[in-house]
Structures are given as structure tokens and as C-alpha cells.
PABANU-20966 format. One record per residue: x, y, z of N, C-alpha, C in turn. Coordinates in steps of 0.2 Angstrom, whole numbers, padded with zeros to 4 digits. Each point is the difference from the previous one (the first is absolute). Layout:
R    n.px    n.py    n.pz   ca.px   ca.py   ca.pz    c.px    c.py    c.pz
R       X       Y       Z       X       Y       Z       X       Y       Z
...
This chain:
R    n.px    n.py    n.pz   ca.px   ca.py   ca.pz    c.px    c.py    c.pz
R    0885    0851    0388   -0005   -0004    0000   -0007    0003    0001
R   -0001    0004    0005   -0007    0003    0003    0000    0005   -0007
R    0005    0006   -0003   -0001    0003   -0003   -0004   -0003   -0006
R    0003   -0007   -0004   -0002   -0003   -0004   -0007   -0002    0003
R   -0002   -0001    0004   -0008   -0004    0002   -0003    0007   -0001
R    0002    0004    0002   -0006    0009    0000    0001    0001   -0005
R    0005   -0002   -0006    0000    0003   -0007   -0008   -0004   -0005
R    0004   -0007    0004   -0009   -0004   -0003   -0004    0002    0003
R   -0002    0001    0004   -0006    0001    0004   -0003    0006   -0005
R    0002    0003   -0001    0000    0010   -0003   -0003   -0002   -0006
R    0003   -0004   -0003   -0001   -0004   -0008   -0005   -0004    0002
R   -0002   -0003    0004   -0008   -0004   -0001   -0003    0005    0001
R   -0001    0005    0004   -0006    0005    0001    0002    0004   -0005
R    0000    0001   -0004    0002    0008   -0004   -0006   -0003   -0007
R   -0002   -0007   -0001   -0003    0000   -0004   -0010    0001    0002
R    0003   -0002    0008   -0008    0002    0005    0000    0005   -0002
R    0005    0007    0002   -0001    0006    0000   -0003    0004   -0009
R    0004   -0002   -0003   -0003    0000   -0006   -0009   -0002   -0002
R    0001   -0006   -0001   -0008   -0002    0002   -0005    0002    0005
R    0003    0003    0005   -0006    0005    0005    0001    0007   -0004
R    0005    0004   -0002    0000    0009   -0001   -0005   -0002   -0009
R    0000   -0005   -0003   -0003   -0001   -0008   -0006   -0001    0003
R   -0001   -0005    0001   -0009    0000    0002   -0005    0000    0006
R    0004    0001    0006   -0004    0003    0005    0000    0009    0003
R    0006    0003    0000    0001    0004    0003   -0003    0006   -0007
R    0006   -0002   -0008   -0002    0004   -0003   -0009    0002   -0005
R   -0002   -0008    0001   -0009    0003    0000   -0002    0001    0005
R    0000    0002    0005   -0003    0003    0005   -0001    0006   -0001
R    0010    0003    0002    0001    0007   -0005   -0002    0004   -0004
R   -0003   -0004   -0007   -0001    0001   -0005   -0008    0000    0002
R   -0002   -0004    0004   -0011    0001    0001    0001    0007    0002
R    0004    0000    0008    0000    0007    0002    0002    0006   -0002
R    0003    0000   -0007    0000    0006   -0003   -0006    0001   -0004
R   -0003   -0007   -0004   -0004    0002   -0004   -0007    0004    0004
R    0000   -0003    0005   -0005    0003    0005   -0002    0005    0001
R    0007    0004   -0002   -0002    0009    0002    0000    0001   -0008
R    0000   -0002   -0005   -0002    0004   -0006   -0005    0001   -0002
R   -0002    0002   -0007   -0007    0000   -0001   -0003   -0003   -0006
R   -0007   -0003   -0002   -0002   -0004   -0005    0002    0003   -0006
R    0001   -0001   -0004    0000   -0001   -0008   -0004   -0002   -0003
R   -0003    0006   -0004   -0003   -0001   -0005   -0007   -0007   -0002
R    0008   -0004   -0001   -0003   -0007   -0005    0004   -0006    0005
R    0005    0001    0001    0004   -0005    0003    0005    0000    0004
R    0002    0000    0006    0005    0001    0003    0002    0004    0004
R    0002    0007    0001    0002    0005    0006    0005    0006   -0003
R   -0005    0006    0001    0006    0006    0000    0003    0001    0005
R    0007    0003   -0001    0004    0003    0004   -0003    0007    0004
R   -0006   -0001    0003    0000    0005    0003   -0002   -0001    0009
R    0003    0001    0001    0000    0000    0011   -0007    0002    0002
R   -0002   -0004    0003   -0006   -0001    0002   -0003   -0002    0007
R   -0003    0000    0004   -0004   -0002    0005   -0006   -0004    0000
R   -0004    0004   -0006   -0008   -0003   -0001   -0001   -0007    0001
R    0006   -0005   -0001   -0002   -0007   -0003   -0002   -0002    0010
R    0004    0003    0004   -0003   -0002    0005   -0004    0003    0005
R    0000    0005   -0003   -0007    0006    0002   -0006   -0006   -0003
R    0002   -0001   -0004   -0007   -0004   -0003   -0003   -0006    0005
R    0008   -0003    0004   -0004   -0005    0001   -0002    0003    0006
R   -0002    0005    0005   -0005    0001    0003   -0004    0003   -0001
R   -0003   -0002   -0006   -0008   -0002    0000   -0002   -0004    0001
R   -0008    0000    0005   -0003   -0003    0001    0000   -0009   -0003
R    0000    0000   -0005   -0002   -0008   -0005    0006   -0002    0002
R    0008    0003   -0001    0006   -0002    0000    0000   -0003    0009
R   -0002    0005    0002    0003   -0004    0008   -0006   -0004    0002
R   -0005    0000   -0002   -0007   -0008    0000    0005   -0006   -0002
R    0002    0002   -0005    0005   -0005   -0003    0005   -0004    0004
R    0004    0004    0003    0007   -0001    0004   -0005   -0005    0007
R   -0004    0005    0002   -0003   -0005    0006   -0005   -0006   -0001
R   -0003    0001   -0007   -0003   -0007   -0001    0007   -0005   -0001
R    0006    0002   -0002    0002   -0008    0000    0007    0000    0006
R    0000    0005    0005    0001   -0001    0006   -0003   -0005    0003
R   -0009    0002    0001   -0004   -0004    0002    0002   -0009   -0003
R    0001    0002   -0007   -0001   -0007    0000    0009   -0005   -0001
R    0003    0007    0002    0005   -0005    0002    0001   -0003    0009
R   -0003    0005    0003    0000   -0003    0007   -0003   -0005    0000
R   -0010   -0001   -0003   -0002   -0005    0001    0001   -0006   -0003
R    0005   -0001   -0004    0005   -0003   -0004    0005   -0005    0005
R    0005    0005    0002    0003   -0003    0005   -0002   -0002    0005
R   -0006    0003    0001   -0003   -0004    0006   -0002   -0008    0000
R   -0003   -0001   -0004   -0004   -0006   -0002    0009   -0005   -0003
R    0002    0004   -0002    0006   -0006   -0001    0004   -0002    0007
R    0000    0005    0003    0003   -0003    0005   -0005   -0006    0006
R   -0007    0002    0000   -0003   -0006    0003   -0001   -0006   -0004
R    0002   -0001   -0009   -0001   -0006   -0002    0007   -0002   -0001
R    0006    0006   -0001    0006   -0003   -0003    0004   -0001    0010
R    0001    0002    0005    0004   -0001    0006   -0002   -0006    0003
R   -0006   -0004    0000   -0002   -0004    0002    0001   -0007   -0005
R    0000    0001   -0007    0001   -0005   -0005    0008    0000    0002
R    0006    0006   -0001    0007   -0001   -0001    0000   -0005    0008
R   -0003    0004    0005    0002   -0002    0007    0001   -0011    0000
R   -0007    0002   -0003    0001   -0009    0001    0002   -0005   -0005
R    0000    0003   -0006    0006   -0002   -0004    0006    0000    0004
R    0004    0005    0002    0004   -0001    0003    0003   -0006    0004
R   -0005   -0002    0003    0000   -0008    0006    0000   -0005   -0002
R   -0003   -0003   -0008   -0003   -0004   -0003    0010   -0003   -0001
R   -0001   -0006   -0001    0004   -0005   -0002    0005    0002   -0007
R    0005   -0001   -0002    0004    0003   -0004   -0005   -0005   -0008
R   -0002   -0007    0002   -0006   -0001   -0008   -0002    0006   -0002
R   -0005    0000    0007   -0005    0004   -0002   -0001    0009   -0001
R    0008    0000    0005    0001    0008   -0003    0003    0001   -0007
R    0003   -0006   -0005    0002    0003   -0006   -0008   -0002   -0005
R   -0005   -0003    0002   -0005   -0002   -0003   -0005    0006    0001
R   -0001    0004    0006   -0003    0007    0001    0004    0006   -0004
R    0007   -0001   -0001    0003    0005   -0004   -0001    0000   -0006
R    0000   -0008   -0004   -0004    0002   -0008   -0005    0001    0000
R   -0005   -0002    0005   -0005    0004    0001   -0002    0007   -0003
R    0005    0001    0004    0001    0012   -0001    0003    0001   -0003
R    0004   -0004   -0005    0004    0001   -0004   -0004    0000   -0008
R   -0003   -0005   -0001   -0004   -0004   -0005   -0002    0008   -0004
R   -0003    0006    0005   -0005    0005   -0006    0007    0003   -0003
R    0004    0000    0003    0003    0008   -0002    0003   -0005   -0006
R   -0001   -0007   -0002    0001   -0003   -0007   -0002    0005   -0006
R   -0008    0000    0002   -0002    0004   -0006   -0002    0007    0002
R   -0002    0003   -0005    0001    0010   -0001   -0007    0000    0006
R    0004    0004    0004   -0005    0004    0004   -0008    0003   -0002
R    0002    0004   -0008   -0006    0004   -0004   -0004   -0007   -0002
R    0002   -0005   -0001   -0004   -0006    0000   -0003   -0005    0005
R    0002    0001    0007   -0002   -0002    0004   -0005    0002    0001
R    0000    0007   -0001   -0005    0006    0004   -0004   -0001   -0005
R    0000   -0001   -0006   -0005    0000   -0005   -0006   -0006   -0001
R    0005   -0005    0002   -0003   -0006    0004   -0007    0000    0004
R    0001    0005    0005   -0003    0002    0006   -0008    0004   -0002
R   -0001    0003   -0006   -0005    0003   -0003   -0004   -0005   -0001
R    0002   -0008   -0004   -0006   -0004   -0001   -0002   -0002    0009
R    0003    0002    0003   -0003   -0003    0007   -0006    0007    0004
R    0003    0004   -0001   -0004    0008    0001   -0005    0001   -0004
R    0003   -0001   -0004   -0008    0002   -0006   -0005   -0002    0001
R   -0006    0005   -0002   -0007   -0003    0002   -0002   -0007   -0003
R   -0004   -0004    0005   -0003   -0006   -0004    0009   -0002   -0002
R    0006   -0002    0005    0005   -0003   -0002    0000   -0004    0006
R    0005   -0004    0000    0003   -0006    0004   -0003    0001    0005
R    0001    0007    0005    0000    0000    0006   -0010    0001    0003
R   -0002    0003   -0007   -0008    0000    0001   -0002   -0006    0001
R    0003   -0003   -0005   -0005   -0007   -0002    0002   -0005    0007
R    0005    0001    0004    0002   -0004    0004   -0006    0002    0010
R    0001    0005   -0002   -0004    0004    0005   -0008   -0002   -0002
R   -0001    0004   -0006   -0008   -0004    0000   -0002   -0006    0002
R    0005   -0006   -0005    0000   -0006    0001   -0001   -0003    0008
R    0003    0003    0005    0001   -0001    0007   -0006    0005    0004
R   -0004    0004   -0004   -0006    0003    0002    0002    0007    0005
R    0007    0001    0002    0002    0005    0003   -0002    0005   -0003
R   -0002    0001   -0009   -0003    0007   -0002   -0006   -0002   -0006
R   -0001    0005   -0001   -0007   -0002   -0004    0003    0004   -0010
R    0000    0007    0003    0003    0003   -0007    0007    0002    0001
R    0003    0000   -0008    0008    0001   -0001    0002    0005    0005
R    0004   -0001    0002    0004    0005    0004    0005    0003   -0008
R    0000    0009    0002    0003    0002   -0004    0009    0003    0004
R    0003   -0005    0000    0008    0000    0004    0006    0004   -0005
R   -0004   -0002   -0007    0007    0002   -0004   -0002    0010   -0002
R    0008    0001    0000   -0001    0010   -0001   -0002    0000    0005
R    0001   -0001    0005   -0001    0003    0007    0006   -0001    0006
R   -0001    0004    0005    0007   -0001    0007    0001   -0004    0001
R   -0005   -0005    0002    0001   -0004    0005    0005   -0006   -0007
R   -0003    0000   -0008    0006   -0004   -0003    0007    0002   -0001
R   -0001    0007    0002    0007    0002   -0001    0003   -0002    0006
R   -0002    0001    0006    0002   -0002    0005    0002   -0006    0001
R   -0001   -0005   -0002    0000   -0006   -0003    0006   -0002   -0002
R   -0002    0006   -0004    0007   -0003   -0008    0007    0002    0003
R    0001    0004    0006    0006    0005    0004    0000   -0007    0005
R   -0004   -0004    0001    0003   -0002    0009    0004   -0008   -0007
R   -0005   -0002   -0004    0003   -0005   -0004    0006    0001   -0003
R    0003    0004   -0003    0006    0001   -0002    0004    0002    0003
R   -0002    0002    0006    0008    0002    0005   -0001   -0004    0007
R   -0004   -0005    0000    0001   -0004    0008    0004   -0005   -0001
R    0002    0000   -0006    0009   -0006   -0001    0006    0005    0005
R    0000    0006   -0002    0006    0001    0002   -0001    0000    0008
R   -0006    0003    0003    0000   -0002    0007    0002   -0006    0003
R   -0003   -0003   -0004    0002   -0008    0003    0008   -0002    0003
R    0002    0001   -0008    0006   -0001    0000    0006    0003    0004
R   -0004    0008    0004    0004    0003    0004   -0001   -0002    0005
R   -0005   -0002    0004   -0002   -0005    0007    0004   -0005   -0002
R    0000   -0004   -0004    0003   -0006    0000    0005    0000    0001
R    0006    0004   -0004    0006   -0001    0000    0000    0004    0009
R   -0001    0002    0004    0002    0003    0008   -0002   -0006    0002
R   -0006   -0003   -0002   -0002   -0007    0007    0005   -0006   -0002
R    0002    0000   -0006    0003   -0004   -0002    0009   -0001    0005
R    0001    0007    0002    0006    0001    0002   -0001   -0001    0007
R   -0006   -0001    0003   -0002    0002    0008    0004   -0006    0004
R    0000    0004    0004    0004   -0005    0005   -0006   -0004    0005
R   -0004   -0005   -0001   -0006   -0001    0004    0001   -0002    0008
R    0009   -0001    0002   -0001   -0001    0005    0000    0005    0005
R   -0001    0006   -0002   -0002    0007    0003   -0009   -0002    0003
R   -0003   -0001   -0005   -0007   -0002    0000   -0003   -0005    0004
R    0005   -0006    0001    0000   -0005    0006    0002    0004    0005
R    0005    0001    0001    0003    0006    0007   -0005    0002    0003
R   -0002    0003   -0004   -0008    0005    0002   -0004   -0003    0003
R   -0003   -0005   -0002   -0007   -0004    0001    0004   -0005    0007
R    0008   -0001    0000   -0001   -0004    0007    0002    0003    0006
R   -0001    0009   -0002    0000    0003    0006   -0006    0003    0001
R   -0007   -0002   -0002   -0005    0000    0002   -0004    0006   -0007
R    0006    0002   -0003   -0008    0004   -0006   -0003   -0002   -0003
R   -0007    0000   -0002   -0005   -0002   -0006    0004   -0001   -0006
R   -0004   -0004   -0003    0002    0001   -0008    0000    0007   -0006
R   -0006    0004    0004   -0002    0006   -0002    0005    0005    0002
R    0003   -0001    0006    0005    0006    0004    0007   -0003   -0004
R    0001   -0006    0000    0007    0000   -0003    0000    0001   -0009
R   -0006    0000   -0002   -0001    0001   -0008    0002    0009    0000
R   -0003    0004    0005   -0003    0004    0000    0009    0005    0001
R    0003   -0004    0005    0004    0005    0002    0007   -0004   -0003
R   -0001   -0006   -0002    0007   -0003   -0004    0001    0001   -0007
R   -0005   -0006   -0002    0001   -0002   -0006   -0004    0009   -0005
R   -0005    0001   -0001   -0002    0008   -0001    0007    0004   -0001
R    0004    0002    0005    0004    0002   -0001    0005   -0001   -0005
R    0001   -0006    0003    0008   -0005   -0004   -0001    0002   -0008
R   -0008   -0002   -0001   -0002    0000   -0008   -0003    0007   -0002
R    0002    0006    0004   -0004    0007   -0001    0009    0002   -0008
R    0005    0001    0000    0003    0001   -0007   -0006   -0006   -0005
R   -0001   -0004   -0003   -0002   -0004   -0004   -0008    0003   -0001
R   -0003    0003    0007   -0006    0002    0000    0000    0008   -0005
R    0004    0004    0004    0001    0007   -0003    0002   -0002   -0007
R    0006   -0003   -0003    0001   -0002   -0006   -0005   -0001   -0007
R   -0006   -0004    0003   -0004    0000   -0004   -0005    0004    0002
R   -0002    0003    0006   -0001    0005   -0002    0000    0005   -0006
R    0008    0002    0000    0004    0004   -0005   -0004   -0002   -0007
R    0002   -0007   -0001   -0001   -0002   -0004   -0006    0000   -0004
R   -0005    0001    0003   -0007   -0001   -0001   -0004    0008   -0001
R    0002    0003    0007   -0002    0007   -0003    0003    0004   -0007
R    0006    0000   -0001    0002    0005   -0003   -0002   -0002   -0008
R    0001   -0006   -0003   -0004   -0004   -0006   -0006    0003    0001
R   -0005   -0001    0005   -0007    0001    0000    0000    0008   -0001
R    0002    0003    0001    0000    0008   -0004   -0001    0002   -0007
R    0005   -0006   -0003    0000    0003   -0007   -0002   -0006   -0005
R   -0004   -0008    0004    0000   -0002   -0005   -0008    0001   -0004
R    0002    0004   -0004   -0006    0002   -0004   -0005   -0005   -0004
R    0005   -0004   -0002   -0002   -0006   -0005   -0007   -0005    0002
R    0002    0000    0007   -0005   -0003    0004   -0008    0005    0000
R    0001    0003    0001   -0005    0009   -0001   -0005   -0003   -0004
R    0006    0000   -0007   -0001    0000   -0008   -0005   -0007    0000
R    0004   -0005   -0001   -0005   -0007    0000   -0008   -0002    0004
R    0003    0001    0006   -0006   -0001    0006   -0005    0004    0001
R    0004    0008   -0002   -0007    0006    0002   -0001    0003   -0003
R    0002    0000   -0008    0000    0004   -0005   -0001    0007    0001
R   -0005    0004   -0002    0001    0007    0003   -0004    0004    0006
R    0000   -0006    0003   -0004    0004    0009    0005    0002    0001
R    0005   -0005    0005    0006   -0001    0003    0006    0001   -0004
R    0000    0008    0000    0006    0005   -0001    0007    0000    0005
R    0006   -0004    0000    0004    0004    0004    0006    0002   -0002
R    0006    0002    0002    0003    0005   -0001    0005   -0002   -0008
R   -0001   -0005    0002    0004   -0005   -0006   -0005    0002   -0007
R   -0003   -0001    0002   -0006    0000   -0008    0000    0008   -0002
R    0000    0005    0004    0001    0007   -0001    0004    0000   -0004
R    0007   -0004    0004    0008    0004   -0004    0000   -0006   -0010
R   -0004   -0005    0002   -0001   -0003   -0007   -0004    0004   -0003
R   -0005    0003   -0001   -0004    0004   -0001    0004    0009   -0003
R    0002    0000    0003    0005    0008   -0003    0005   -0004   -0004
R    0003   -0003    0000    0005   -0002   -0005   -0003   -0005   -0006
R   -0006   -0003   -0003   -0001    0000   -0003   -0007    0003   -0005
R   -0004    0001    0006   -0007    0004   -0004    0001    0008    0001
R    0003    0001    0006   -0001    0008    0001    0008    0004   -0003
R    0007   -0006    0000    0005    0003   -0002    0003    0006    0002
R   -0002    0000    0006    0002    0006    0007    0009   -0005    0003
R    0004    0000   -0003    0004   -0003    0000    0004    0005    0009
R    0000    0006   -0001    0001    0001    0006   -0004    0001    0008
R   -0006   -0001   -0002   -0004    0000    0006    0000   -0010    0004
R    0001   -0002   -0007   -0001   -0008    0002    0008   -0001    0003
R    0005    0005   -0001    0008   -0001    0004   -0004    0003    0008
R   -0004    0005    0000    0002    0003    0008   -0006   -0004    0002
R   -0006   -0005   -0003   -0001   -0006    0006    0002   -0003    0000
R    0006   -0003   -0003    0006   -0005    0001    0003    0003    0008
R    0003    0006   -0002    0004    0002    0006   -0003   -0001    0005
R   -0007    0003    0001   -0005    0000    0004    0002   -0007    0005
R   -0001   -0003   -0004   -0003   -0007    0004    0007   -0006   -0002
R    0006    0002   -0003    0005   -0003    0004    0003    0003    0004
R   -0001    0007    0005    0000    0003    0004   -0002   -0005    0006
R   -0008   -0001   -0001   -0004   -0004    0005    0002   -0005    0000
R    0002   -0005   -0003    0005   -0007    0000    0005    0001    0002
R    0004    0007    0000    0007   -0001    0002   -0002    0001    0010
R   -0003    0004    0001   -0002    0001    0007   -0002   -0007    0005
R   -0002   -0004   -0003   -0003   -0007    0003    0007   -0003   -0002
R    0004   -0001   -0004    0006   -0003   -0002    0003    0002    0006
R    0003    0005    0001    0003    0005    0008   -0001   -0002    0004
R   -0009    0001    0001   -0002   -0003    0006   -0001   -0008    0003
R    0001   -0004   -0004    0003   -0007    0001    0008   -0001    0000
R    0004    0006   -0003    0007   -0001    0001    0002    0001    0010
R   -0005    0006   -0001    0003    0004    0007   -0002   -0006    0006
R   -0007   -0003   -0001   -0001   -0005    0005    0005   -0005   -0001
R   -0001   -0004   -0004    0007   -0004   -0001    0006   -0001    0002
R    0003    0006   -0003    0007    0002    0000    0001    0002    0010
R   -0004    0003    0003    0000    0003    0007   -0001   -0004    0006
R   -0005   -0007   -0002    0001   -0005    0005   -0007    0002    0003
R   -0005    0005   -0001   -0005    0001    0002   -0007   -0005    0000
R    0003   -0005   -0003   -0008   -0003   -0001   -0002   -0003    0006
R    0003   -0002    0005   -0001   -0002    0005   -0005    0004    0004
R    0004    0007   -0001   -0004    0004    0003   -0006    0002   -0002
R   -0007   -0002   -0008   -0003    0000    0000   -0007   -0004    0004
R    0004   -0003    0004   -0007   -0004    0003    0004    0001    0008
């Protein structure tokens, strides 16, 4: 009997396995081989063993690059976690009505294309657009603000597409909290603030770090937001690796910034396992 359950078990995974070594492990492989070749010609890669492609990327403009969209991935995460841990937290507490009516809520955009919503977002940035005419109207400014093609929209368009999934990782940890820990606290004399701080913080720190994850590592590469909201100010690493694979057609240089910075994704991925996995979060406070 146990022989036959491990026979099945082997035969449900074998087509997981399949389906990871076809599309995850073997494009990887295949980016990081292309990486060390060299450009062709007209299209695509010669077979010859190289270095250059990542000699290259330490020049100067390459690694501007790497740190503008660090920058703007930290300041990213930042801002999502002051809009998206306090919106998930009290969602959390909210009545099960009102929790499934705050979930279509956050659910409702990802109805429509992303590239659409954000497109959306231009009539509102644009000069002399929604957001001008609202601000004049209320006298807070006199001439257009010029918002669109610049940081502060791209900054914008990063905390707006990825503060769902924050939410929704606060939510699901409050959602499981045991709140008579939280009582406990408060009738052995702690503040609200001391039991937030050393209870519930903690309890919800997996759901915290989780969107974390979540949130930085998209903010790395989503270029498209770049594209729409900062047209060509606001270069990051994303827009590069699009940029050699269609206009510059350096098909091996655009694999070793891939490698580059699924490197750096995979490093933060690590570093949220080893916390996780180690039982250390406690220890950060």
C-alpha cells in the first residue's frame, strides 16, 4: 500500500518536474550561456566565449542605471509599506461584509490591463490635465504642474501597481492573528503602542517581509511603467535590457543584464528565506 501511495506521489511530481527543467531552469541556462557569447552581426549571437558583455556593464551609465532603479526600488517599497501595512492591518479587523467588499475593492483593477490602467494615469499627469485643473480650481497652484515624464510619476505609477499585493500580504497574517495575545497585553498593563509594537508587528512581520518581496523585486524590472509615465528621463534597468533586444539587438549583452539583476533578486529572495525560514524576525526588534 505505502509502495503504491509513493508510486503516485512520484507521478504527480514528475510532471512539476518537467514543467520547471522546460521553462524555468532551462531559460535561465540558456540566458546564461548566451551571456558569455558575442553579438552578431545582424541578429543574434556568435559562438565565441567572451567577457565583454559584462565588462561592459561596469561602465559608468550601466551602473547609474543599476543604482537609479535600486533607488527606486527601495523608495518603492518604502512608500508601500506606509500605504499598503496599515490599509492590509485594518482591513484585517473589519467585519467579514466589509472584508469581502474591501477585497473587490483590490481586486476590481487587476480586471483590466495594467498597460491600461497606467495609460489611464497620463490624462491625469499631463499638463493642463485632470490633476491641473483640480489644483487650479482649489487655488493650491496658479500654473500647470508638469508631473508627467518625470520621477515623482514613475514613482507613482510603482507604489500604484504593486500596493495590492502588500495589502493583501498584511491581510492574510492579521487575518490569522490570534488578537487575544493583544488583549493579554494591554490587561497586563502595555500601551497600545508597546503591544502593537512587540506583539501584533511581529505576529504580521512573514505577511510584512512577503510583500516586501513582492513589491521590490517587480519594482526592478517593471520597465513598462518607465515607459508610459517617464518616457525617456527615467531609464532603469528594465528599459535597457528592452532597448538591446530590440533597437540595439545586442542580444548577448541584454542576457548578462538579465543575469546581473536576477542575481540581485535572487539575493533578497535568500535573504527573506533565511529570515523566515530561521525564526530570526523576532530578533529584529
Amino acid at each position: 500500500m505505502e509502495n503504491k501511495q509513493k508510486k503516485k506521489g512520484i507521478s504527480l511530481l514528475v510532471p512539476i518536474y518537467i514543467f520547471t527543467i522546460l521553462f524555468v531552469f532551462f531559460p535561465i541556462i540558456y540566458m546564461f550561456f548566451v551571456s558569455f557569447m558575442s553579438r552578431a552581426e545582424v541578429w543574434g549571437f556568435d559562438m565565441q566565449f567572451t567577457f565583454a558583455n559584462y565588462i561592459r556593464i561596469l561602465e559608468p551609465i550601466y551602473l547609474k542605471t543599476f543604482v537609479r532603479s535600486l533607488q527606486l526600488a527601495f523608495t518603492t517599497t518604502i512608500l508601500v509599506i506606509f500605504i499598503g501595512y496599515p490599509f492590509g492591518y485594518f482591513m484585517g479587523k473589519l467585519s467579514a461584509k466589509w472584508k469581502a467588499r474591501m477585497m473587490l475593492l483590490i481586486m476590481i483593477p487587476f480586471w483590466t490591463s495594467s498597460l491600461i490602467r497606467l495609460n489611464g494615469w497620463i490624462i491625469v499627469f499631463q499638463s493642463n490635465g485632470m490633476l491641473d485643473k483640480i489644483l487650479m480650481g482649489l487655488g493650491i497652484t496658479t500654473d500647470p504642474l508638469k508631473l508627467l515624464y518625470s520621477y515623482p510619476a514613475v514613482l507613482f505609477g510603482m507604489v500604484y501597481a504593486l500596493c495590492p499585493f502588500m495589502i493583501l500580504s498584511v491581510y492574510s497574517s492579521v487575518e490569522k492573528m490570534d488578537w487575544g495575545l493583544v488583549e493579554a497585553a494591554l490587561d497586563l498593563g502595555a500601551g497600545r503602542a508597546r503591544a502593537f509594537w512587540d506583539i501584533t508587528l511581529k505576529i504580521t512581520m512573514p505577511g510584512l517581509l512577503s510583500g516586501v518581496v513582492l513589491t521590490f523585486i517587480p519594482s526592478m524590472g517593471l520597465f513598462f511603467v518607465a515607459d508610459i509615465l517617464g518616457g525617456s528621463k527615467v531609464v532603469l534597468v528594465g528599459n535597457v535590457i528592452q532597448e538591446q533586444l530590440t533597437k540595439g539587438r545586442n542580444i548577448p549583452f541584454a542576457a548578462a543584464l538579465s543575469v546581473i539583476l536576477m542575481i540581485m533578486t535572487s539575493l533578497i529572495i535568500a535573504l527573506y528565506r533565511r529570515i523566515a525560514n530561521t525564526g530570526k524576525i523576532e530578533g529584529i526588534f
